[in-house]
C-alpha angles and dihedrals in degrees: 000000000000124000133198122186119185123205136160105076122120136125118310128163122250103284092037136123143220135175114220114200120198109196131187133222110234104334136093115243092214105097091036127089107233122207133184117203135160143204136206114209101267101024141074129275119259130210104227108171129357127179131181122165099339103326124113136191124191122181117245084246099057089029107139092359103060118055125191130201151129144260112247097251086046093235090123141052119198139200119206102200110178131164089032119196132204084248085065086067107118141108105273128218134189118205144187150209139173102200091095110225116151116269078249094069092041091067110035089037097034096217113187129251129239105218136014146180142249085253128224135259115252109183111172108184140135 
């Protein structure tokens, strides 16, 4: 069973940047579609970034701030977050799915992902 496992949250001012790694137990990332979202306590969860094979989604609202990739064994997903805002503040999760549809389909047909992980705390504040 795949397991993903998210770190590299924490406190940073406005302007700031983290790195959040999602790593997996065991597996390679490669064939999955990896996505990173996050939720703020009341409102719904929003997909933020997603990459499989190549292919990369950013929300309107990280574009040009937030970078995803992989390690090159593929072990490990990362998201580049720079210029961080107080709006970024959220609980952050990683997820992943085998059934291979491009990142676009998994936003404009939510389809759903197969695992995900506990998530990791972003606070962006002065």
């Amino acid at each position: 069973q795949l397991q993903l496992v998210e770190s590299g949250g924490g406190l940073v001012q406005p302007g700031g940047s983290l790195r959040l790694s999602c790593a997996a137990s065991g597996f390679t990332l490669n064939y999955y579609a990896i996505g990173w979202f996050r939720q703020v306590p009341g409102k719904a969860r929003e997909q933020v970034s997603c990459i499989k094979r190549g292919q990369t989604y950013y929300a309107d609202s990280v574009k040009r701030r937030f970078t995803i990739s992989g390690d090159n064994a593929w072990t490990a997903v990362y998201l580049q977050m720079n210029s961080l805002k107080p709006a970024d503040t959220a609980v952050y999760y990683c997820a992943a799915d085998p059934k291979g549809y491009p990142c676009s389909d998994y936003v404009s047909r939510t389809i759903p992902y197969d695992y995900w992980g506990r998530g990791t705390q972003v606070t962006v504040s002065s």
